[in-house]
PASEBA-1860 file (N, C-alpha, C; in nm, 3 decimals):
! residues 278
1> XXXXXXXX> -0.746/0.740/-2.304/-0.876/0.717/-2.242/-0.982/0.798/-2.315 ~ -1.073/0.748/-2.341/-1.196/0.791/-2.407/-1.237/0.968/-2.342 ~ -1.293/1.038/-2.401/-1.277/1.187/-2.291/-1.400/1.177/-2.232 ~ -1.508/1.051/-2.250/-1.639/1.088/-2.212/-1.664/1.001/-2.101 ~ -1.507/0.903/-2.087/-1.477/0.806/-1.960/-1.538/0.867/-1.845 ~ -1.605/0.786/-1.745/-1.619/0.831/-1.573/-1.528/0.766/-1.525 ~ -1.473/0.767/-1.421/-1.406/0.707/-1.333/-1.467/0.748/-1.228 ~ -1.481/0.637/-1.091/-1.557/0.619/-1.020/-1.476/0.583/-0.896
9> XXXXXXXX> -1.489/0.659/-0.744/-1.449/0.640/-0.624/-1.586/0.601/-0.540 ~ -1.545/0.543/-0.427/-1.642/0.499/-0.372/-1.545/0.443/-0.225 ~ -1.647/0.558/-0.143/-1.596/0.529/0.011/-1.691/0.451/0.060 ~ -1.659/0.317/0.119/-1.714/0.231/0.141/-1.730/0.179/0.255 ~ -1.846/0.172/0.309/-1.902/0.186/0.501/-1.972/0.053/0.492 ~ -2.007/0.012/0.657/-2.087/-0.096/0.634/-2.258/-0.107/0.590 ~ -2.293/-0.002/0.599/-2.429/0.045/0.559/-2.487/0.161/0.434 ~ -2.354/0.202/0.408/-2.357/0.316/0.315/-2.246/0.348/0.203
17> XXXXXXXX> -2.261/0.353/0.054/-2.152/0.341/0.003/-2.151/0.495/-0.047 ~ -2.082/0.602/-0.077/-2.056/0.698/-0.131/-1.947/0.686/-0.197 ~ -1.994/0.737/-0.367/-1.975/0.745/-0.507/-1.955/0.906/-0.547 ~ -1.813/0.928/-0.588/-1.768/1.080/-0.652/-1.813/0.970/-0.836 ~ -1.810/1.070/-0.892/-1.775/1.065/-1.046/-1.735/1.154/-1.096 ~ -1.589/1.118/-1.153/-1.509/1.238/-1.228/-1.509/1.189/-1.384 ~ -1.460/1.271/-1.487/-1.448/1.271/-1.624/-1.272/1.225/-1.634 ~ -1.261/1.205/-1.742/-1.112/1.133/-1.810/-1.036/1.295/-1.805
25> XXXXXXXX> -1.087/1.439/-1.772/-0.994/1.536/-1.737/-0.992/1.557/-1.572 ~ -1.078/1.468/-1.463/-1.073/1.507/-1.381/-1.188/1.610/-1.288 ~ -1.261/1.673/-1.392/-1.361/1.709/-1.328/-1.508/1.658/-1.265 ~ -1.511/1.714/-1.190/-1.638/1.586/-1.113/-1.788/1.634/-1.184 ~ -1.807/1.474/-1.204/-1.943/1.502/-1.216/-2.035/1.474/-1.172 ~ -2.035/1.429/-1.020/-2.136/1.398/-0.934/-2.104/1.321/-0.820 ~ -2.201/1.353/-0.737/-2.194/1.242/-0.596/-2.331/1.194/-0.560 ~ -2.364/1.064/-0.525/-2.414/0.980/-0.505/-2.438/0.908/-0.351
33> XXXXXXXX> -2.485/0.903/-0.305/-2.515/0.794/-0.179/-2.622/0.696/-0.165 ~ -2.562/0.532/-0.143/-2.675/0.456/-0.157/-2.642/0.343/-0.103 ~ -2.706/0.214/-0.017/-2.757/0.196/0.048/-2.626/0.060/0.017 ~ -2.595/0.010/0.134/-2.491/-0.141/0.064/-2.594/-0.288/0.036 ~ -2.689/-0.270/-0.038/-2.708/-0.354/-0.075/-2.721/-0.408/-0.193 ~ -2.818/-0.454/-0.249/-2.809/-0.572/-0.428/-2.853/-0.426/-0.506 ~ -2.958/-0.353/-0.468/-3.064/-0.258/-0.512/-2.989/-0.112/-0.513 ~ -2.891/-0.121/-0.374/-2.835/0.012/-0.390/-2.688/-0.007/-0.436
41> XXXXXXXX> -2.660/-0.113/-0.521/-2.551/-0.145/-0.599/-2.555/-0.109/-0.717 ~ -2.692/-0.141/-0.771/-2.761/-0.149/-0.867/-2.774/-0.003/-0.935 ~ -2.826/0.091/-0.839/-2.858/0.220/-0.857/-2.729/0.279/-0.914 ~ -2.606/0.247/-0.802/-2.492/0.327/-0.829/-2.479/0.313/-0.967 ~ -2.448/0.169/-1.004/-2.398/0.164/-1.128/-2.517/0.234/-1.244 ~ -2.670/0.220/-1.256/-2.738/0.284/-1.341/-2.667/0.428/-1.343 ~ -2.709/0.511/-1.200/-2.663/0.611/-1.206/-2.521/0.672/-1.275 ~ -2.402/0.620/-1.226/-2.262/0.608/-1.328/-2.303/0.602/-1.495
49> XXXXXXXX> -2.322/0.512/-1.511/-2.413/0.518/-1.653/-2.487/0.598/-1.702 ~ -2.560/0.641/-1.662/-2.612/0.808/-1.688/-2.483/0.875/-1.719 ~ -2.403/0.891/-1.644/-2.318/0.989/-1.700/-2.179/0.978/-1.784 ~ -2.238/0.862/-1.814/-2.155/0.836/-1.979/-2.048/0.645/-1.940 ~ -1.942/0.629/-2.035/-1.880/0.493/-2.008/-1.803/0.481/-1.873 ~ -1.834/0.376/-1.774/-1.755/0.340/-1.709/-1.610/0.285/-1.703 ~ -1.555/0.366/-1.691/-1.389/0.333/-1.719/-1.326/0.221/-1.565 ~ -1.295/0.253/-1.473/-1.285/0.183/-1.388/-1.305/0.289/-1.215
57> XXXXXXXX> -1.317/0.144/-1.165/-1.384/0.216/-1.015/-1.312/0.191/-0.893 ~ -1.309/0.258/-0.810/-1.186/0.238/-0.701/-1.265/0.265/-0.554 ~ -1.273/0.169/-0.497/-1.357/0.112/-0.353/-1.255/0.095/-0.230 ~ -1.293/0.103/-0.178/-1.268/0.120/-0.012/-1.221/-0.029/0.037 ~ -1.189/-0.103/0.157/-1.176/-0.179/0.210/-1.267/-0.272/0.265 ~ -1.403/-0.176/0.276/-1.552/-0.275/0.314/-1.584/-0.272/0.182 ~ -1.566/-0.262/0.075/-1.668/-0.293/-0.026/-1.633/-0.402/-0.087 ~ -1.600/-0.556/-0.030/-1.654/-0.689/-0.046/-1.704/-0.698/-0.149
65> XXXXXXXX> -1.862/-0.655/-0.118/-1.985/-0.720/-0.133/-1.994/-0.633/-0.297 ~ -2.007/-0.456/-0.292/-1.969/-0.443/-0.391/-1.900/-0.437/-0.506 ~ -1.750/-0.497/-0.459/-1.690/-0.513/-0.595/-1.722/-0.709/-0.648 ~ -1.787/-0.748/-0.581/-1.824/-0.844/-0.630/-1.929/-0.851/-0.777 ~ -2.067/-0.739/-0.702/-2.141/-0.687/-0.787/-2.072/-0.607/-0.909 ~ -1.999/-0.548/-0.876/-1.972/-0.458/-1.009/-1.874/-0.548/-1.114 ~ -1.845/-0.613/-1.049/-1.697/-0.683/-1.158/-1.855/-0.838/-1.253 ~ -1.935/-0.887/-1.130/-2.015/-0.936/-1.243/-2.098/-0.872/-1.306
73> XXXXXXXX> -2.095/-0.697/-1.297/-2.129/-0.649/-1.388/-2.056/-0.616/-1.548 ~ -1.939/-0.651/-1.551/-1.808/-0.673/-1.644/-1.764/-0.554/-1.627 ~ -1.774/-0.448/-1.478/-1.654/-0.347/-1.484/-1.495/-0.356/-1.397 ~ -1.451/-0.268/-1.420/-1.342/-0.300/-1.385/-1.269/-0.226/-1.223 ~ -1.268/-0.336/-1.108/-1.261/-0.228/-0.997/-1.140/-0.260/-0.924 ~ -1.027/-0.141/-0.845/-0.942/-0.170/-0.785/-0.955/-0.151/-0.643 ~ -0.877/-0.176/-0.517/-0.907/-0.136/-0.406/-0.775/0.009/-0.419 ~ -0.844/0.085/-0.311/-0.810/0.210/-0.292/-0.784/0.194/-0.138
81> XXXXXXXX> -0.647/0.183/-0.094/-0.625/0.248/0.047/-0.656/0.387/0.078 ~ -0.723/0.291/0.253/-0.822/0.464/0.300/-0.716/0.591/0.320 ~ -0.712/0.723/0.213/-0.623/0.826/0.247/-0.570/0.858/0.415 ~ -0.460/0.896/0.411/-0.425/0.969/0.537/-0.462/1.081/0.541 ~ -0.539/1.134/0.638/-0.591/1.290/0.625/-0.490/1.360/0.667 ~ -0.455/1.519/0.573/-0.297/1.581/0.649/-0.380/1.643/0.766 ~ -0.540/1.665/0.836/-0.533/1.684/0.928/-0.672/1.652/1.007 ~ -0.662/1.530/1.058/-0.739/1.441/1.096/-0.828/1.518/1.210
89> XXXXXXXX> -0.809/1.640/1.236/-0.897/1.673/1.328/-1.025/1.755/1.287 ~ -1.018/1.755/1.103/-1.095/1.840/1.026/-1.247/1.754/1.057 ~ -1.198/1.627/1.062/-1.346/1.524/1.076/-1.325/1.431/0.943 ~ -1.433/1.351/0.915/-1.430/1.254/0.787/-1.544/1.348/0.703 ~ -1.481/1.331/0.586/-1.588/1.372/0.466/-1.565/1.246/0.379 ~ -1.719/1.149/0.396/-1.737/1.068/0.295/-1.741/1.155/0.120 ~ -1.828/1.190/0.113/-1.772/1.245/-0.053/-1.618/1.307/-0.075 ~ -1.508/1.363/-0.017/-1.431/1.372/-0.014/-1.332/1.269/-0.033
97> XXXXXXXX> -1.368/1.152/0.054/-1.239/1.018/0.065/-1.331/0.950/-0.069 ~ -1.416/0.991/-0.105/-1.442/0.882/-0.221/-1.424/1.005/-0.378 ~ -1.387/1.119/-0.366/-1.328/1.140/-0.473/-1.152/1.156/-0.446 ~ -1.135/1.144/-0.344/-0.978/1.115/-0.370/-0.935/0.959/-0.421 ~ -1.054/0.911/-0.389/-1.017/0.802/-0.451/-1.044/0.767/-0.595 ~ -1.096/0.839/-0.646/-1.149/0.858/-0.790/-1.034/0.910/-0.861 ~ -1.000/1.039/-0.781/-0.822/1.024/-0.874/-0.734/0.988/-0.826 ~ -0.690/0.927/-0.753/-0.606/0.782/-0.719/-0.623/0.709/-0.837
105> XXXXXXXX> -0.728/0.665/-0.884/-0.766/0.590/-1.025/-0.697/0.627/-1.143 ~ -0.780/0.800/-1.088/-0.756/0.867/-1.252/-0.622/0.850/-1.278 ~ -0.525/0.863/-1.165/-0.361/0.886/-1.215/-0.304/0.823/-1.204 ~ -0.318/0.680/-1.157/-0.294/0.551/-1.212/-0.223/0.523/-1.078 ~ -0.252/0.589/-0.962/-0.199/0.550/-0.826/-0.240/0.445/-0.756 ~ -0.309/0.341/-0.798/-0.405/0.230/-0.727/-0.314/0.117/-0.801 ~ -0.203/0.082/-0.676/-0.109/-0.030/-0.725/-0.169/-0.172/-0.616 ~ -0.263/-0.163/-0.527/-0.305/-0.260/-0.436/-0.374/-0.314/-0.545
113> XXXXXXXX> -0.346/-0.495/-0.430/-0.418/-0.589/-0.530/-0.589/-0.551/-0.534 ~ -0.673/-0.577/-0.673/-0.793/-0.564/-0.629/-0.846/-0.695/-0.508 ~ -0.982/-0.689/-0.444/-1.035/-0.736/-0.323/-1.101/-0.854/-0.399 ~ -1.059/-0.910/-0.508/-1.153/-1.022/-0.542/-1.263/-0.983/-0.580 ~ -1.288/-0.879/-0.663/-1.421/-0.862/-0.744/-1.501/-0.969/-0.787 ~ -1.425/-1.080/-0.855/-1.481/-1.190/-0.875/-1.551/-1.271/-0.812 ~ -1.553/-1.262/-0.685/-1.536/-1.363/-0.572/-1.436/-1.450/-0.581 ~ -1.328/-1.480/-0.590/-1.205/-1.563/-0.580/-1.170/-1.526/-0.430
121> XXXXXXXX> -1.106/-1.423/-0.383/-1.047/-1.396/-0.271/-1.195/-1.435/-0.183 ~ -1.312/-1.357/-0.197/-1.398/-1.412/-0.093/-1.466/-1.527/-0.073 ~ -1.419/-1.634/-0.198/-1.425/-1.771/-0.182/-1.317/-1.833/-0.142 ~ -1.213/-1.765/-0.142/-1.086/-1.853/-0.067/-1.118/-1.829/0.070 ~ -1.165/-1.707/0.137/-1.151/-1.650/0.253/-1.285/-1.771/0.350 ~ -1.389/-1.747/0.246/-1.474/-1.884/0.294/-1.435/-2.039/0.330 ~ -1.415/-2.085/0.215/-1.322/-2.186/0.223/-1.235/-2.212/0.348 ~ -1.161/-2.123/0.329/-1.035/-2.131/0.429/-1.063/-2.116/0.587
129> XXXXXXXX> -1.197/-2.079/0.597/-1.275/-2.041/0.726/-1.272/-2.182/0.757 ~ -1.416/-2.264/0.676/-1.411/-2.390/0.700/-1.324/-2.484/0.764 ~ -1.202/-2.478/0.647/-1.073/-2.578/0.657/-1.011/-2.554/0.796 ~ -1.039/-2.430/0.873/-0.961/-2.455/1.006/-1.045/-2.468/1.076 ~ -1.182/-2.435/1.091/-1.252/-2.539/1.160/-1.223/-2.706/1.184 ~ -1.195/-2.733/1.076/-1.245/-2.872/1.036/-1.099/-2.899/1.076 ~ -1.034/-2.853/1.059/-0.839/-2.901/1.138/-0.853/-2.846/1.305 ~ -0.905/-2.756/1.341/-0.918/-2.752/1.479/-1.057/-2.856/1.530
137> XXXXXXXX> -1.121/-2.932/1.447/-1.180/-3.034/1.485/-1.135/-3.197/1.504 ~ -1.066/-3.190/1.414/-0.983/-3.311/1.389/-0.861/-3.311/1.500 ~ -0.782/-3.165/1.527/-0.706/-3.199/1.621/-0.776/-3.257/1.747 ~ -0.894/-3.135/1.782/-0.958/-3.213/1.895/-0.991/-3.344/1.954 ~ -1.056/-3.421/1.808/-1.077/-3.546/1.801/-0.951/-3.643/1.847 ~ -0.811/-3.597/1.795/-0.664/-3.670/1.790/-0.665/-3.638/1.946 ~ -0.647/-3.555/1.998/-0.637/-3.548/2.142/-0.755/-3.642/2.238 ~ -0.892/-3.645/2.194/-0.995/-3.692/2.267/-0.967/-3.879/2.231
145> XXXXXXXX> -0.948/-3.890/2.142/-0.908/-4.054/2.082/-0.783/-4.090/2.196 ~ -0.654/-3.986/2.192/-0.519/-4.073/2.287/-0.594/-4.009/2.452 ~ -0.674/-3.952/2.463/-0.715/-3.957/2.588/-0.825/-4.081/2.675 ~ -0.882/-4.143/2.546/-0.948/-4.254/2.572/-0.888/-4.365/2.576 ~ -0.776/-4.367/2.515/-0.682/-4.474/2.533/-0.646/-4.510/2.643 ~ -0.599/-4.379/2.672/-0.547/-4.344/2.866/-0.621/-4.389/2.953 ~ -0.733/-4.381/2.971/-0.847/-4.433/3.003/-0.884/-4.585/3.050 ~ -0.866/-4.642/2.916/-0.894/-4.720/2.862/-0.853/-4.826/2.995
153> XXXXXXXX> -0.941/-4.947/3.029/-0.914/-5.079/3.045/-0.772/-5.151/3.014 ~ -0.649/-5.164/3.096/-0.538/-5.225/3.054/-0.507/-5.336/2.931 ~ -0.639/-5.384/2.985/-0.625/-5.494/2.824/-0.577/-5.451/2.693 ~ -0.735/-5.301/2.678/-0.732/-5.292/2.578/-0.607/-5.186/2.539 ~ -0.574/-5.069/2.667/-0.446/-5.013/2.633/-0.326/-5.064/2.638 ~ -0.310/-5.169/2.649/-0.170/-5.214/2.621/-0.170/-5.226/2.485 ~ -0.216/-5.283/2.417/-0.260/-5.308/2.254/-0.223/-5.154/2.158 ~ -0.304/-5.049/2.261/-0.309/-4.919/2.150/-0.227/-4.810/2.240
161> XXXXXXXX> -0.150/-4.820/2.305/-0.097/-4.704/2.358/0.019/-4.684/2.295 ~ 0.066/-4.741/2.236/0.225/-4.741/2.147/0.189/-4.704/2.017 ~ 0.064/-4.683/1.954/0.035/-4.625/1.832/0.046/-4.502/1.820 ~ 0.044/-4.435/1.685/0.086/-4.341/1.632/-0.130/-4.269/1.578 ~ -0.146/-4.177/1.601/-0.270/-4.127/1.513/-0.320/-4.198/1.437 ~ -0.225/-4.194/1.334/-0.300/-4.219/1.203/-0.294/-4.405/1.218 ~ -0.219/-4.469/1.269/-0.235/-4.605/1.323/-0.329/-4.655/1.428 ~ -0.382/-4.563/1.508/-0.479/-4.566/1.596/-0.624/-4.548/1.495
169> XXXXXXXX> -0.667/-4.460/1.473/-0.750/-4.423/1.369/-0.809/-4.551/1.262 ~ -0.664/-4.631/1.255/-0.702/-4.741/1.090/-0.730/-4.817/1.220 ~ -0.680/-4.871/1.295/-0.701/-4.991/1.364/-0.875/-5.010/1.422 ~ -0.859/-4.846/1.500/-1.006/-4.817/1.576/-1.123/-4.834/1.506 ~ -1.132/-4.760/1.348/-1.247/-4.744/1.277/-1.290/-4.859/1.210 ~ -1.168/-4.953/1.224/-1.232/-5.142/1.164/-1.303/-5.210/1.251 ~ -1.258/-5.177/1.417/-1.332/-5.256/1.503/-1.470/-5.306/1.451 ~ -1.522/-5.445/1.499/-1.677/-5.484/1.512/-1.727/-5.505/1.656
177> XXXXXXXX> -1.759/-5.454/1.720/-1.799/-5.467/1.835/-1.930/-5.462/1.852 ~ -1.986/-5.535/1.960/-2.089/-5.578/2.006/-2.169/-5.444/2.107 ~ -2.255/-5.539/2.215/-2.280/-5.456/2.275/-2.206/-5.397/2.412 ~ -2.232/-5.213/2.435/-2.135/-5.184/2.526/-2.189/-5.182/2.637 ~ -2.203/-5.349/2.714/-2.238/-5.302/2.855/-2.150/-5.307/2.946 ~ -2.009/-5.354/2.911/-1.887/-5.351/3.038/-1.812/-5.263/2.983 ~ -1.722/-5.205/3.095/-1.644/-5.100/3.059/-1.551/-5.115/2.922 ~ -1.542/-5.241/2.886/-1.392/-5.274/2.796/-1.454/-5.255/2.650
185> XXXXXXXX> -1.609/-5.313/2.622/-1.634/-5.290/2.501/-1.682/-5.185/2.489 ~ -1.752/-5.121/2.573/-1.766/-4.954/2.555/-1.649/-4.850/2.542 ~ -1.518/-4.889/2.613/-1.427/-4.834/2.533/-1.379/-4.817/2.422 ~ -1.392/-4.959/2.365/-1.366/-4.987/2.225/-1.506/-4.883/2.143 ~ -1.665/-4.884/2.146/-1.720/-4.838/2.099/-1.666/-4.658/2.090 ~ -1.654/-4.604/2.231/-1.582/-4.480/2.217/-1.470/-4.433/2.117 ~ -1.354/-4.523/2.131/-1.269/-4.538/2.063/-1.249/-4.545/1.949 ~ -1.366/-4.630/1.857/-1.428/-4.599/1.730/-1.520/-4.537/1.699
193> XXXXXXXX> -1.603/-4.493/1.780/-1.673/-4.362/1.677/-1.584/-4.235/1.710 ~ -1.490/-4.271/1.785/-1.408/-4.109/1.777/-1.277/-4.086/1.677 ~ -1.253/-4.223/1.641/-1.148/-4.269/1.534/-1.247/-4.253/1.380 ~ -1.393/-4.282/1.379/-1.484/-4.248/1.285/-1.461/-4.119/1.273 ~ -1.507/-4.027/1.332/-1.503/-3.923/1.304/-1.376/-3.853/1.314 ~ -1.227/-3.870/1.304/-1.148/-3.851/1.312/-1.145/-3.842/1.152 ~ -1.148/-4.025/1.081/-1.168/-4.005/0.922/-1.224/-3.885/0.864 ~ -1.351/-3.889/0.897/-1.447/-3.779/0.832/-1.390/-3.605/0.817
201> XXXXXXXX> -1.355/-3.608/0.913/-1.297/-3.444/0.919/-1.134/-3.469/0.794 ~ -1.099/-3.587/0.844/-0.979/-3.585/0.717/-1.020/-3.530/0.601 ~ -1.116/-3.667/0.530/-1.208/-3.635/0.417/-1.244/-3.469/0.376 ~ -1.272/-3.444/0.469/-1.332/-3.267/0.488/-1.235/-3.188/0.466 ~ -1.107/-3.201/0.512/-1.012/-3.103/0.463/-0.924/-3.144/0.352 ~ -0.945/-3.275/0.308/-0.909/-3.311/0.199/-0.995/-3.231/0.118 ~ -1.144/-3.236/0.100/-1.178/-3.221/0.015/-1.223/-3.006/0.026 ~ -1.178/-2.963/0.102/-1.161/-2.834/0.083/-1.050/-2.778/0.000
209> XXXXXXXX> -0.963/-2.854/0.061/-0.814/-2.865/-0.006/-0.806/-2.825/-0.142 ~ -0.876/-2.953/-0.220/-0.918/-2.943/-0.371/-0.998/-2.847/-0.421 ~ -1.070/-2.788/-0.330/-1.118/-2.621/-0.385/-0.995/-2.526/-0.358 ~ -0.971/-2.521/-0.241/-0.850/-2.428/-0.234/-0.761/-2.334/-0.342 ~ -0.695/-2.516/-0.391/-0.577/-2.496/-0.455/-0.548/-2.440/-0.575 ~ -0.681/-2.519/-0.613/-0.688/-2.395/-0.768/-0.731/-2.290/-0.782 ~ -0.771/-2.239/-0.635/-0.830/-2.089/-0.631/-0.673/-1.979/-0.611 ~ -0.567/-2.068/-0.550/-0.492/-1.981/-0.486/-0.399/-2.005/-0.593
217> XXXXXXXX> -0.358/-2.088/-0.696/-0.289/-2.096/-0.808/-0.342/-2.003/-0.895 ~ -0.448/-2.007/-0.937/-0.520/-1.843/-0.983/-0.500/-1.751/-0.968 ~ -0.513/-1.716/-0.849/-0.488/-1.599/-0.777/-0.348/-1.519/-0.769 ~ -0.290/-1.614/-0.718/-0.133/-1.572/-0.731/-0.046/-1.666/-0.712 ~ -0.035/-1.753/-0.894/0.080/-1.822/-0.936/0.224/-1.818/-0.915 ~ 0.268/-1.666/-0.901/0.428/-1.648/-0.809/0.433/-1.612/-0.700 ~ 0.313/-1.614/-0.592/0.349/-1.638/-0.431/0.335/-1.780/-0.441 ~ 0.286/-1.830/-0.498/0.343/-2.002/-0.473/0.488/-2.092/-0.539
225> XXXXXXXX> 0.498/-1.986/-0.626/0.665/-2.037/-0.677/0.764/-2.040/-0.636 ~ 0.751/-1.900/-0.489/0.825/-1.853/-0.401/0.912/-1.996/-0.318 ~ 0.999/-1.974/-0.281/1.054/-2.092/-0.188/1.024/-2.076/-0.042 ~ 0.927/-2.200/-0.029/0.916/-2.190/0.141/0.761/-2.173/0.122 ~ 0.619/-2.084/0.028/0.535/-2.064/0.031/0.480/-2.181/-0.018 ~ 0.367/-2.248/0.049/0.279/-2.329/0.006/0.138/-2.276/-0.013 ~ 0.039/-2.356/-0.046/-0.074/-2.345/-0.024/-0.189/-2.281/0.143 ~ -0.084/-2.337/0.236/-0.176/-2.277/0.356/-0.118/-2.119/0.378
233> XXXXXXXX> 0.017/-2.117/0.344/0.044/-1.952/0.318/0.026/-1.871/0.234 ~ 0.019/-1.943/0.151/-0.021/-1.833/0.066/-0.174/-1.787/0.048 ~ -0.238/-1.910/0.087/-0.402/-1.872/0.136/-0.434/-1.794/0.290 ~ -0.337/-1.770/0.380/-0.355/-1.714/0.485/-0.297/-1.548/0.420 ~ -0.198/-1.534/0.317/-0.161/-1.385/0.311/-0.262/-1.313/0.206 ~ -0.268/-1.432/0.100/-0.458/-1.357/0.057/-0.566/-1.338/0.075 ~ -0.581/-1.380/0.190/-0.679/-1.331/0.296/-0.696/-1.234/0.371 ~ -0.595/-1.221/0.430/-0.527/-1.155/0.556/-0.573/-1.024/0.432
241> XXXXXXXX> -0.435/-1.023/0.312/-0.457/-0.902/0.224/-0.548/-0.800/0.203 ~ -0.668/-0.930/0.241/-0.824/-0.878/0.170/-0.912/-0.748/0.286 ~ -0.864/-0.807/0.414/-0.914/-0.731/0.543/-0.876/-0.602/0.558 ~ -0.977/-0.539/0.600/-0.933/-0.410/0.616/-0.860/-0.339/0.697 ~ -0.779/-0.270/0.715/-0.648/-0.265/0.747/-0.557/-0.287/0.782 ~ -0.498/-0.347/0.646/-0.430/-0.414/0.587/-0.326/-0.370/0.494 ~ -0.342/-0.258/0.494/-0.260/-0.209/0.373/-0.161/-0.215/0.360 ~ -0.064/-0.266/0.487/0.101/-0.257/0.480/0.114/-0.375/0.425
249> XXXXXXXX> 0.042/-0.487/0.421/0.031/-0.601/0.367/0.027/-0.622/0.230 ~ -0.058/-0.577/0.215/-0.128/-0.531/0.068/-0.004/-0.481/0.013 ~ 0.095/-0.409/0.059/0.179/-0.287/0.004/0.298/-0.424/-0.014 ~ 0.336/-0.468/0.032/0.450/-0.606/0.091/0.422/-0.677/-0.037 ~ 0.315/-0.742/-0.029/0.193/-0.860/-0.164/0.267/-0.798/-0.286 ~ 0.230/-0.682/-0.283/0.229/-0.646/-0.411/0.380/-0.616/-0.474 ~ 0.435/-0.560/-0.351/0.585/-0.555/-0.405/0.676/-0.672/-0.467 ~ 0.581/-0.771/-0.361/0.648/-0.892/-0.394/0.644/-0.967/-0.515
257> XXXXXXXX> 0.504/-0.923/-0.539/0.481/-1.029/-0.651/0.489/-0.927/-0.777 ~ 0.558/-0.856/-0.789/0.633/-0.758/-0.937/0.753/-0.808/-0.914 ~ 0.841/-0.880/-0.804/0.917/-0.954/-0.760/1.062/-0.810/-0.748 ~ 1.024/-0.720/-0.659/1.043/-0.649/-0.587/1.073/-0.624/-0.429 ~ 1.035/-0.767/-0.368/1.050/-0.749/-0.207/1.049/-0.928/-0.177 ~ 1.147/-0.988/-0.095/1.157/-1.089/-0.031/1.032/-1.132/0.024 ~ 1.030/-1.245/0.006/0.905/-1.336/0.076/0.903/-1.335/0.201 ~ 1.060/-1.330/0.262/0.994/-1.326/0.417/0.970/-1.191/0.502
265> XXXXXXXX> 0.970/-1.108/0.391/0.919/-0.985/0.435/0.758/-1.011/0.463 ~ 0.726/-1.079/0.406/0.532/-1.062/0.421/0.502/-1.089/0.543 ~ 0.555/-1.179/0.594/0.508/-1.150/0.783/0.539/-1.037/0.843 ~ 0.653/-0.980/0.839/0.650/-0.811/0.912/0.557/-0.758/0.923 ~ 0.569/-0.712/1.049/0.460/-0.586/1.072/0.584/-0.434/0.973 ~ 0.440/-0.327/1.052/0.510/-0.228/1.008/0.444/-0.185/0.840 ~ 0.512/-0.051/0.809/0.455/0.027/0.714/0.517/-0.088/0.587 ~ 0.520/-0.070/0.431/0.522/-0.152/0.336/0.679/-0.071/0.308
273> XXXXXX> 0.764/-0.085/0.269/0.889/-0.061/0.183/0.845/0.044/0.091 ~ 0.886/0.178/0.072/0.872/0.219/-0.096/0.914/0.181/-0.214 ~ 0.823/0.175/-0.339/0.849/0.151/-0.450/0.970/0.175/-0.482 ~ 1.070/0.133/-0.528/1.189/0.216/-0.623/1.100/0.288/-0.654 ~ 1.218/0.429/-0.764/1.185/0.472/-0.870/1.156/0.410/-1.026 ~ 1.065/0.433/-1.066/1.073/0.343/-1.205/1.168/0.417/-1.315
END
């Protein structure tokens, strides 16, 4: 490492980020406090810069927003699980948890996945928000469609009560119907705009889907190689990963994917397995 390297900790709050800076031997060369936004992102990093090359930076569990900023600044940032204090009744010292996390860096102790600096993880996490909306909408719809059936005028439920969803749905959304002034064609109108919009939400998670997938093949190509992991799991454990405390998770993820710990370990609760020895 260069000797004129900084390495950079940063305890990370929802309103306030605090920044240690140490040298490539460890000694500090400053602390910083500034504001979580575009401007006080901005500062940190000028400031870091002042005191020579940015080597890499190690953030907290809320800092989202800033390792987004810093990584499209082309540096390089890991997440840092929040220390255990050996005696928690001393109180919190922000400059403290953000230079322990600075040498956590320095000594190459920061084995958690990073938080999506890129935005990848916080575009999957978006995404993936959506997509269960839009599946807890669609179920709704599947339930509100066979409840109108139930409903429905004998005529017309004898016809559709033996269907299946997705056979209800094709049949309903072709209807042409007129106007609904008796109960039978107003069922039918119900029946198809709720089979309409039944399509639409398909469409919708179809087409989230196709963002998804190549975000989470990116991301992590051997939790999907795994047997049994698909796409909705493996986008629910890189998510999950990303939240803050999380770390036994994080600790599981990572073991796993050096291919070190069973897949169906990642649902456990509980602390993470230790590393072997290397």
């Amino acid at each position: 490492m260069d000797p004129q390297a900084v390495i950079l900790g940063v305890d990370t709050h929802r309103d306030l980020n605090v920044a240690v800076a140490l040298n490539a031997y460890g000694q500090r060369l400053g602390c910083l406090s500034v504001p979580t936004t575009e401007a006080g992102h901005a500062q940190l990093v000028a400031w870091a810069r002042g005191l020579g090359a940015i080597d890499r930076i190690g953030t907290g569990s809320f800092g989202a927003g800033l390792s987004r900023f810093l990584t499209s600044a082309g540096l390089t940032v890991l997440e840092v699980d929040r220390p255990q204090r050996r005696n928690p009744r001393a109180g919190k010292s922000d400059p403290l948890d953000a230079e322990r996390a600075a040498r956590a860096v320095l000594a190459g102790e920061v084995r958690v996945l990073p938080k999506g600096g890129d935005g990848a993880v916080e575009s999957l996490r978006l995404l993936s928000t959506a997509r269960r909306g839009a599946i807890k909408a669609r179920t709704q719809a599947a339930n509100q469609l066979h409840g109108l059936v139930v409903t429905a005028p004998d005529a017309l439920k004898a016809h559709l009560r033996d269907l299946t969803t997705a056979q209800l749905v094709q049949r309903a959304a072709r209807w042409r119907i007129g106007a609904a002034r008796d109960p039978l064609p107003a069922a039918r109108v119900a029946i198809r705009a709720v089979a309409r919009r039944y399509q639409a939400l398909e469409r919708e998670v179809r087409q989230l889907d196709a963002e998804l997938q190549p975000l989470v093949r990116a991301l992590a190509p051997e939790l999907l190689a795994a047997r049994g992991v698909g796409y909705e799991t493996a986008t629910t454990l890189l998510v999950a990963a990303g939240e803050p405390g999380a770390a036994a998770l994080r600790g599981r993820l990572r073991q796993f994917l050096r291919g070190r710990a069973d897949p169906r370990e990642l649902g456990q609760d509980g602390p993470a397995s230790p590393e072997p020895p290397r």
